[in-house]
MIGURO-500366 format. One record per residue (C-alpha): residue in three letters; x, y, z. Coordinates in nm, 3 decimals, padded with zeros to 5 digits. Layout:
+------+---------+---------+---------+
| type |    east |   north |      up |
+------+---------+---------+---------+
|  ALA |       X |       Y |       Z |
...
+------+---------+---------+---------+
***
This chain:
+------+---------+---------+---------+
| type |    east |   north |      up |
+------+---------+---------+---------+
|  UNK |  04.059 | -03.790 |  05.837 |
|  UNK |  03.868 | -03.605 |  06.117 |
|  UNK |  04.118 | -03.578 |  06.431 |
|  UNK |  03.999 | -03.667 |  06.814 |
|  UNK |  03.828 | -03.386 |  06.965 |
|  UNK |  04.052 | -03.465 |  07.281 |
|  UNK |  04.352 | -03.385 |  07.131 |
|  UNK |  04.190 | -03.118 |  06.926 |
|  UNK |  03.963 | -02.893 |  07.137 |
|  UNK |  03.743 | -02.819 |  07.452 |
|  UNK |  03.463 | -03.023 |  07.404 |
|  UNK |  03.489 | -03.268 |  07.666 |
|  UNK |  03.548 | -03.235 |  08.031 |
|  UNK |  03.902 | -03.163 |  08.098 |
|  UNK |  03.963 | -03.552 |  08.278 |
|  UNK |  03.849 | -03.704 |  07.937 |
|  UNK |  04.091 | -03.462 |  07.798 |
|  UNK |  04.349 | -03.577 |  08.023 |
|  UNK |  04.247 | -03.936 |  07.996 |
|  UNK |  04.276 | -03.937 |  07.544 |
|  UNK |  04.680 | -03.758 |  07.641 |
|  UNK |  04.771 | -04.058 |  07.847 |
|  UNK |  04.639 | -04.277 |  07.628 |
|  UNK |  04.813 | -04.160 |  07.329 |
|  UNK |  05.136 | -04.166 |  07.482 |
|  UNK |  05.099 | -04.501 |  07.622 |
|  UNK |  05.081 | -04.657 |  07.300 |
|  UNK |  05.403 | -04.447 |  07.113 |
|  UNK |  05.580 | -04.611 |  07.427 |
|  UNK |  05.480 | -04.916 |  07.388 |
|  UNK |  05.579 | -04.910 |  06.994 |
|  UNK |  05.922 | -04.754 |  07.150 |
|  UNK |  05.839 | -04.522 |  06.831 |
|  UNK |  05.664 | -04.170 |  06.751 |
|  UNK |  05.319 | -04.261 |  06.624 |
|  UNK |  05.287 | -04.194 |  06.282 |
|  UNK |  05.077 | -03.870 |  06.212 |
|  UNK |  04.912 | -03.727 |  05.843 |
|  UNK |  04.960 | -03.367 |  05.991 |
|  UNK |  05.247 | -03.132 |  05.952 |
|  UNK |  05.434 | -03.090 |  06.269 |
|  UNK |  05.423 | -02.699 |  06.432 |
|  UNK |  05.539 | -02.543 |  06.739 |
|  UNK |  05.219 | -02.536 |  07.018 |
|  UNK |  05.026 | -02.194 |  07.049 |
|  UNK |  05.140 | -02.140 |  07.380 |
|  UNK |  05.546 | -02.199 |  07.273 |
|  UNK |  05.488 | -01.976 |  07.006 |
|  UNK |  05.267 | -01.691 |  07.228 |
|  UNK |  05.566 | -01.714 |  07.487 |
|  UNK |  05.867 | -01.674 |  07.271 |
|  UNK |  05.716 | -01.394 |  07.089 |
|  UNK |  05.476 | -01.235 |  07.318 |
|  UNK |  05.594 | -00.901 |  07.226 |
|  UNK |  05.437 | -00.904 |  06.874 |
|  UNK |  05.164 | -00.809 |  06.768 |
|  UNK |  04.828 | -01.003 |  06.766 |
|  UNK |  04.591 | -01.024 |  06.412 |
|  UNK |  04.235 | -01.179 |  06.440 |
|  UNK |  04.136 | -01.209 |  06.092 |
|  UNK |  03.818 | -01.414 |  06.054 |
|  UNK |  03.578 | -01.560 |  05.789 |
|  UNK |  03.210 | -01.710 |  05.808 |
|  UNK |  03.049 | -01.991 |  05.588 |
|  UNK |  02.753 | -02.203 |  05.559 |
|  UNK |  02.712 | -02.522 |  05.447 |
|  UNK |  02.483 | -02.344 |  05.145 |
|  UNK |  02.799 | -02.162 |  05.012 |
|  UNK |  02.845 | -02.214 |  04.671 |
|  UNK |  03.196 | -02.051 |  04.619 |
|  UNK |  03.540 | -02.052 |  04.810 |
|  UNK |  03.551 | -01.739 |  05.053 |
|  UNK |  03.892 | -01.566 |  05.099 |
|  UNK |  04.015 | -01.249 |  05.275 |
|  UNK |  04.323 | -01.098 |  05.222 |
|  UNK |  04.561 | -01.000 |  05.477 |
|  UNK |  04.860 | -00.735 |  05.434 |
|  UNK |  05.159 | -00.760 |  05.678 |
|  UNK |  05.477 | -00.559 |  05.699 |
|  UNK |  05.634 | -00.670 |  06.022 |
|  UNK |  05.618 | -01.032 |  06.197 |
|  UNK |  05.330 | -01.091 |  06.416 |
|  UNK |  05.089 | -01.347 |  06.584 |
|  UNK |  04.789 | -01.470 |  06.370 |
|  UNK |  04.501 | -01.622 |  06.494 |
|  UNK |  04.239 | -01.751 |  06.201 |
|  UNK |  03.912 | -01.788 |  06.285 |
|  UNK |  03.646 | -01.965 |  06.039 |
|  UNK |  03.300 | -01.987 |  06.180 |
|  UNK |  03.089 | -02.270 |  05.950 |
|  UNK |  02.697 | -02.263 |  06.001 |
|  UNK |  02.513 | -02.574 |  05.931 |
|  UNK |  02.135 | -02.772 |  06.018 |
|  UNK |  02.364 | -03.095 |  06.115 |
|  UNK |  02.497 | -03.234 |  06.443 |
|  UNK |  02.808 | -03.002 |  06.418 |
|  UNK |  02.980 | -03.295 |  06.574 |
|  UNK |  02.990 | -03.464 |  06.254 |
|  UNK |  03.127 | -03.208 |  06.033 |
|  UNK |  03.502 | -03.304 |  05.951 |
|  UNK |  03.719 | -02.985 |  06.013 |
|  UNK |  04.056 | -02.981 |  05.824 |
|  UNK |  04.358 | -02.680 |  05.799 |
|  UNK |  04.608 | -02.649 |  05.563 |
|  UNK |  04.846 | -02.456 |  05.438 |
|  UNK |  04.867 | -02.454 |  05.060 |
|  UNK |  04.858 | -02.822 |  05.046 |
|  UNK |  05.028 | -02.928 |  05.368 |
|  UNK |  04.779 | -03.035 |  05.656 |
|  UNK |  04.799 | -02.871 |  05.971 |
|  UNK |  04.776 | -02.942 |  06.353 |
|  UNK |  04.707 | -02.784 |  06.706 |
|  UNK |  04.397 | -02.602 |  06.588 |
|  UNK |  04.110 | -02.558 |  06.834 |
|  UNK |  03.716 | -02.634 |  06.744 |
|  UNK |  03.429 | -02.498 |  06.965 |
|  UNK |  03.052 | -02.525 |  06.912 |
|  UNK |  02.736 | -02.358 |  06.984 |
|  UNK |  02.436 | -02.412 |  06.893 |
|  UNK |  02.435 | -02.495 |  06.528 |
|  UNK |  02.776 | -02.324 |  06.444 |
|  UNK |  03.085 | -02.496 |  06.491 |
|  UNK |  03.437 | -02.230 |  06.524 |
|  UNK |  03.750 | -02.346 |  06.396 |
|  UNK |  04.067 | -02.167 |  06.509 |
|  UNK |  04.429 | -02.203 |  06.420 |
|  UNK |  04.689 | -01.975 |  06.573 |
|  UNK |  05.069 | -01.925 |  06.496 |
|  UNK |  05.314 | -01.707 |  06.418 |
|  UNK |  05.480 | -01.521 |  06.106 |
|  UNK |  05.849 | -01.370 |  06.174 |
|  UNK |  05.976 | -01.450 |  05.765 |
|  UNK |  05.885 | -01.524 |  05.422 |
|  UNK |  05.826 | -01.877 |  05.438 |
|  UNK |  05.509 | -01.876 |  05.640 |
|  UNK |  05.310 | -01.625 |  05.423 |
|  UNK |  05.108 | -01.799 |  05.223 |
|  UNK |  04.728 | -01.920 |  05.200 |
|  UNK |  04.551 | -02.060 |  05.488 |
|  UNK |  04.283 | -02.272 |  05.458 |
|  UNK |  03.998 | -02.394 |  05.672 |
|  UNK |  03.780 | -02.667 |  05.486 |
|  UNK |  03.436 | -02.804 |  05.655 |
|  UNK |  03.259 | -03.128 |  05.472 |
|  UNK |  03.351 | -03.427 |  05.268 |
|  UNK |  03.110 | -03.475 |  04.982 |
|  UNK |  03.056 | -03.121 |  04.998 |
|  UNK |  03.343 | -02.952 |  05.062 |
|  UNK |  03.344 | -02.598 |  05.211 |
|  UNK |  03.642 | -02.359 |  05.180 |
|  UNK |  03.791 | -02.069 |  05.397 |
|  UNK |  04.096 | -01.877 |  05.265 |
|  UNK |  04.331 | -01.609 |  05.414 |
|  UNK |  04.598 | -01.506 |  05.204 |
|  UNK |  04.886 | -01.290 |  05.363 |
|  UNK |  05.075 | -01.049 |  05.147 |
|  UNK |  05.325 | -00.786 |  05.216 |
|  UNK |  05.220 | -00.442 |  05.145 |
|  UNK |  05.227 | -00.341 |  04.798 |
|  UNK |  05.428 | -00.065 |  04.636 |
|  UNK |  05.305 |  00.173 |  04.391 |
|  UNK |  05.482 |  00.331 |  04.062 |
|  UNK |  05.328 |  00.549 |  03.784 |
|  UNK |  05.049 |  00.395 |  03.640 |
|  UNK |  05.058 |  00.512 |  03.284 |
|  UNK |  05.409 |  00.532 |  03.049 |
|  UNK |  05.611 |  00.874 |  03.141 |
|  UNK |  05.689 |  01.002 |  02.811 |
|  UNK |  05.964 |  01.246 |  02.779 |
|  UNK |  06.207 |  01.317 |  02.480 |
|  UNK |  06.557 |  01.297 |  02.391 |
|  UNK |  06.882 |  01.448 |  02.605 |
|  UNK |  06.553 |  01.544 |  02.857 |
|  UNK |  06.628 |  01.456 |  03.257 |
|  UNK |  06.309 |  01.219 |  03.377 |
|  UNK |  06.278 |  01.039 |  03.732 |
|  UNK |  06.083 |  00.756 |  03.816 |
|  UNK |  05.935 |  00.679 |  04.182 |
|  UNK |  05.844 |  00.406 |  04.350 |
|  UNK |  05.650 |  00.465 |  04.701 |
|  UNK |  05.488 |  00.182 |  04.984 |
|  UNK |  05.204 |  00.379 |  05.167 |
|  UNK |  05.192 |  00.164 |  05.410 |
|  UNK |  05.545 |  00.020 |  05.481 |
|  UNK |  05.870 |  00.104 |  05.550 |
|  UNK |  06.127 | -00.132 |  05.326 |
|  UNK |  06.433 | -00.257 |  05.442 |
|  UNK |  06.596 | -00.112 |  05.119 |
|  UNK |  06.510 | -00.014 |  04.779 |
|  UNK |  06.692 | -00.152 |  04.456 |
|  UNK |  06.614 | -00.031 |  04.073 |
|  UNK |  06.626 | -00.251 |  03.739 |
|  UNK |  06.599 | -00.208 |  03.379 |
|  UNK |  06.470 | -00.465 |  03.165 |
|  UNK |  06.662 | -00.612 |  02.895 |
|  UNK |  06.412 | -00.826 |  02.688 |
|  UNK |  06.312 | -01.059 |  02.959 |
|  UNK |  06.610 | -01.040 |  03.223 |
|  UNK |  06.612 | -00.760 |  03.470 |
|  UNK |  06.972 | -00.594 |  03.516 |
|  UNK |  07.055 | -00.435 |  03.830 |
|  UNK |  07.124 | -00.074 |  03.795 |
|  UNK |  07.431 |  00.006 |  03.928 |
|  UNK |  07.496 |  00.425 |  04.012 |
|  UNK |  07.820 |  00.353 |  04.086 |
|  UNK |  07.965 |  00.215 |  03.736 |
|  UNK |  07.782 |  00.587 |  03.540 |
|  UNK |  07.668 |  00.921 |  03.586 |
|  UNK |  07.373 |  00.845 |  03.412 |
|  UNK |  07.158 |  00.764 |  03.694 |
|  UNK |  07.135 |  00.885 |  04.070 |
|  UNK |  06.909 |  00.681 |  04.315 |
|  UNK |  06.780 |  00.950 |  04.570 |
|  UNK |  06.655 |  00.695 |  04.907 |
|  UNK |  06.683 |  00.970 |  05.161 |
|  UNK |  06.285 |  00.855 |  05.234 |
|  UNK |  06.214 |  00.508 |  05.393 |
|  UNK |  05.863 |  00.534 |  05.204 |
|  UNK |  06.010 |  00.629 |  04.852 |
|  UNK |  06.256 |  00.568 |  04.568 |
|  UNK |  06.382 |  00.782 |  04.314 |
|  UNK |  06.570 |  00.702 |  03.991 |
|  UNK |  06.696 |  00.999 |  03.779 |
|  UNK |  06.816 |  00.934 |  03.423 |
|  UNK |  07.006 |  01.225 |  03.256 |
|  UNK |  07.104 |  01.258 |  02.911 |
|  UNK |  06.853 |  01.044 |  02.794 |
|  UNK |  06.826 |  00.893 |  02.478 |
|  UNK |  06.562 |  00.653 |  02.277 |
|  UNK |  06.768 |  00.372 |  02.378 |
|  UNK |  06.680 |  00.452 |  02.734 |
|  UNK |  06.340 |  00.355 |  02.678 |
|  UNK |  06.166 |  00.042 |  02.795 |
|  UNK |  06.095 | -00.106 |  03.138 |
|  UNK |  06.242 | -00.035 |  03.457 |
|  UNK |  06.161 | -00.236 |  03.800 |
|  UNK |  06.182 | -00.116 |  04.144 |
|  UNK |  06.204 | -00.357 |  04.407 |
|  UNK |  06.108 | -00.314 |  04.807 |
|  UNK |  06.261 | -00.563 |  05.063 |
|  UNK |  06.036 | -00.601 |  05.307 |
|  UNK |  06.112 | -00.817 |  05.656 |
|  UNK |  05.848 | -01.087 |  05.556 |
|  UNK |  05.887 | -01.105 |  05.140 |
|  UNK |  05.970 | -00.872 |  04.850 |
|  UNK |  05.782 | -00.628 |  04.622 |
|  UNK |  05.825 | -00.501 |  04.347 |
|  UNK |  05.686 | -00.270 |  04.038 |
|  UNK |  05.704 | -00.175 |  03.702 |
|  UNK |  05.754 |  00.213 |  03.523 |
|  UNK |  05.737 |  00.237 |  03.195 |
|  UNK |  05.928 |  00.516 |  03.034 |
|  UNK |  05.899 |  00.623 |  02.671 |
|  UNK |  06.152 |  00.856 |  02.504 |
|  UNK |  06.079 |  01.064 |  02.213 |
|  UNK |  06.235 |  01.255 |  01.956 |
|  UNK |  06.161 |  01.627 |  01.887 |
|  UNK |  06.053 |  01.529 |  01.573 |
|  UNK |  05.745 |  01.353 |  01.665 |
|  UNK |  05.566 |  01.650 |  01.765 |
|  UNK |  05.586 |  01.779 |  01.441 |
|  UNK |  05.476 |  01.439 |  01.301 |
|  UNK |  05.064 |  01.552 |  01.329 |
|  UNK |  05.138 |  01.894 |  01.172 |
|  UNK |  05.376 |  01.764 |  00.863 |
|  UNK |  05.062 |  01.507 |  00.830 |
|  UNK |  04.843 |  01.802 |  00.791 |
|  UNK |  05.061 |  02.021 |  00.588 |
|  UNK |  05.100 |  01.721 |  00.352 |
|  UNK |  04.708 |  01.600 |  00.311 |
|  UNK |  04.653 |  02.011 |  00.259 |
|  UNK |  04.887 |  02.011 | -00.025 |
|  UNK |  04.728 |  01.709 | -00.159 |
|  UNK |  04.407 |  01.855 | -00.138 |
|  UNK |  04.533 |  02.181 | -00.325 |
|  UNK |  04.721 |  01.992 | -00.612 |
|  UNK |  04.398 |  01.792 | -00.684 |
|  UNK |  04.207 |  02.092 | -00.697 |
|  UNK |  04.466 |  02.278 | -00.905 |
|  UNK |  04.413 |  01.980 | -01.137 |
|  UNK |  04.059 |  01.930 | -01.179 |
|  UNK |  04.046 |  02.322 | -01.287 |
|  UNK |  04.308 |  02.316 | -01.527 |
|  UNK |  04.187 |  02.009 | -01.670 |
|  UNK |  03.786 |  02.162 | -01.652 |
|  UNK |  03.947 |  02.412 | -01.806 |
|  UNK |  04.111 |  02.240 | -02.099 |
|  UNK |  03.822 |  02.071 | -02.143 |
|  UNK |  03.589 |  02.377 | -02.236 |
|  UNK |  03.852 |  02.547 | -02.436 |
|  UNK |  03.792 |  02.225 | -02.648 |
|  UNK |  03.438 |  02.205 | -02.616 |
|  UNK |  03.438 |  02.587 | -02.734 |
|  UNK |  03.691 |  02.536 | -03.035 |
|  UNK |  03.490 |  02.225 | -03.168 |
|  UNK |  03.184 |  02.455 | -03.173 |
|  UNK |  03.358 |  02.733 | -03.368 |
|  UNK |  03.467 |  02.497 | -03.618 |
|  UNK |  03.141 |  02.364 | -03.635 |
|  UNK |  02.968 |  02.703 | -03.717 |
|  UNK |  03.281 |  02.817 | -03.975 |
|  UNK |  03.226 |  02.462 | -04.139 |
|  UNK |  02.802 |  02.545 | -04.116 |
|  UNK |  02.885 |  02.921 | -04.274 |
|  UNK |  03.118 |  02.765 | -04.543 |
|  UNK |  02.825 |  02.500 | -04.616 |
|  UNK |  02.565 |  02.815 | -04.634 |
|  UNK |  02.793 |  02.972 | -04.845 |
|  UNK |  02.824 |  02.758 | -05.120 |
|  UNK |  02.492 |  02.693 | -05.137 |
|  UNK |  02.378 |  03.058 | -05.146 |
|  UNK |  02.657 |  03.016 | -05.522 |
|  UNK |  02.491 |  02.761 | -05.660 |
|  UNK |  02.124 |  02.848 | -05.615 |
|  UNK |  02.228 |  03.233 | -05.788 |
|  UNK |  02.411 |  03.041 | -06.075 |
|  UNK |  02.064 |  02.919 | -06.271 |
|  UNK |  01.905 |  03.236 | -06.213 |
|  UNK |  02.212 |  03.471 | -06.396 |
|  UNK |  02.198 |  03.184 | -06.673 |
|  UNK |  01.826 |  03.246 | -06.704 |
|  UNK |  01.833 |  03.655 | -06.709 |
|  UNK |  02.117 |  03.605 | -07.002 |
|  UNK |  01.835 |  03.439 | -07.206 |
|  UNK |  01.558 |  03.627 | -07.141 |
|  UNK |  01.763 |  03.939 | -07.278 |
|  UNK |  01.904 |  03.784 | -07.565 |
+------+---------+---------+---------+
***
C-alpha cells in the first residue's frame, strides 16, 4: 500500500498539507473511532528529537537503482543510545511519483518517514531513536512492486575479541584467557565454561581455581591455576553492553608432559624398526650363503669321490692285463 504523500512528506504546498490533516481527522471523528492503519505505531521525529536531544545524531545512508540486482545493506555498530536518521536514495527513469516507498523493521511496517524528490531520484528518510536492545535490529527501505528493491541497515553492538586460535598449555601450568572490546566500554564482564552444550557461570567466589582480573573497562581476564586436562574445552566471555550483549569464545587445550615426547618415542621406535629389519635381512643373507657354500662343498667332495672311483676301476683291467703278459 503506498501512503498519501500529505501525510507522508513535503511534496505539496503546505495548505494541501494542512488540508489532507483535517481531512483525516474529520473522518476518525465521525466513526467516533481511530482509523484503522497497516503501519506500526512510533513516537513522531520531533517527540523523539526533543526528549532526547542530548544524544547523539547517526546519518547512515544507502543508494540504489532500479537496475540493482541484489539487496544492499550497511552495517552499523553502536555502543551507547543515539538518534538515527536512515537515508535510502533510489534512482530510477520513471515518474518517481509512482514508485511505492515502504519501511520496515524486520517484518513490521513502519510510519512517519519523509520522501523528497529531485529530478529522477526520489530520498526516503526515516528517523528515530535507539536508547535499548529492542530497537536494534534491521531496517529496511524497499522501492517497487513487481520489482522489488531493497535497502538494509543492520545495527550491532560492538564486537569483542578473544584469542583466535586454541591456547595450548599443559598440566598443573597457570594460563589466562582475555577478552577485550576495542571500541566499547561494557557495563560488566562475566566468564563461562562450557559443559557439552550449556554454558555454566564461573563463579570465583565458590574456588581458588580461578581469579577474574576487571580492573580495565576494555578487558577481561580469567586465570586458571592448577590446571588439569579436565580443564580443557570451551570457555565464553560475555560483554553487557547498554544496547545488547556480546559475547566470545577461547578455546583452551591442556596437555600432558608426555605428549612432547610423543614425536621423539615415534622416532626412536620406527629407528629401531628399521635396525631390527636390517639386523635380519643380514643374518638371514648370511645363513643363506653359509648354505649356498656348504651345498657346493658337498658337491665337489661327492664330484672327487665320483673321480675317485673311477680313476679304481679304469687301473683294475690294466694290472689284470700286465699279470698275463708276464706269465
Amino acid at each position: 500500500m503506498r501512503a498519501l504523500p500529505c501525510l507522508l512528506g513535503p511534496r505539496g504546498p503546505l495548505p494541501l498539507a494542512l488540508l489532507c490533516l483535517l481531512v483525516a481527522a474529520r473522518g476518525s471523528l465521525a466513526d467516533g473511532q481511530p482509523s484503522a492503519s497497516p503501519f506500526t505505531s512510533l513516537p513522531t521525529h520531533g517527540e523523539m528529537m526533543t526528549k532526547y536531544s542530548n544524544l547523539s545524531l547517526e546519518t547512515p545512508d544507502i543508494s540504489l537503482t532500479e537496475h540493482s540486482r541484489v539487496p544492499v545493506e550497511k552495517n552499523i555498530t553502536l555502543e551507547r543510545p543515539s538518534n538515527i536518521q536512515l537515508t535510502c536514495q533510489f534512482t530510477t527513469h520513471k515518474d518517481v511519483n509512482s514508485v511505492n516507498v515502504t519501511w520496515k523493521k524486520g517484518d513490521e511496517l513502519l510510519q512517519n518517514y519523509l520522501l523528497n524528490a529531485t529530478g529522477n531520484i526520489l530520498y526516503a528518510q526515516y528517523m528515530f531513536t535507539i536508547i535499548n536492545s529492542e530497537q536494534m535490529g534491521s531496517y529496511s527501505c524497499l522501492f517497487g512492486e513487481e520489482k522489488e528493491q531493497r535497502g538494509t541497515f543492520h545495527f550491532k553492538v560492538p564486537e569483542i575479541h578473544g584469542k583466535n586460535k586454541p591456547l595450548v598449555t599443559y598440566v598443573r601450568d597457570t594460563t589466562v584467557l582475555i577478552c577485550k572490546c576495542q571500541h566499547c566500554s561494557p557495563l560488566n564482564w562475566t566468564w563461562y565454561s562450557s559443559n557439552g552444550s550449556i554454558q555454566v557461570p564461573i563463579d570465583v567466589q565458590m574456588s581458588d581455581k580461578y581469579v577474574i582480573d576487571g580492573t580495565s573497562a576494555t578487558e577481561t581476564r580469567l586465570k586458571i591455576t592448577q590446571l588439569s586436562e579436565g580443564d580443557q574445552g570451551s570457555y565464553w566471555c560475555r560483554a553487557a553492553l547498554r544496547l545488547g550483549e556480546r559475547e566470545e569464545r577461547v578455546e583452551l587445550v591442556v596437555l600432558s608432559y608426555l605428549v612432547p615426547l610423543k614425536p621423539f618415542l615415534g622416532i626412536v621406535a620406527e629407528v629401531v624398526i628399521l635396525v631390527a629389519i636390517i639386523l635380519f635381512y643380514e643374518t638371514y643373507t648370511q645363513k643363506k650363503k653359509k648354505h649356498i657354500d656348504d651345498g657346493k662343498e658337498f658337491e665337489q667332495v661327492e664330484q672327487l669321490k665320483s673321480d675317485d672311483s673311477n680313476g679304481v676301476e679304469n687301473n683294475a683291467p690294466r694290472h689284470r692285463k700286465n699279470e698275463s703278459v708276464s706269465q
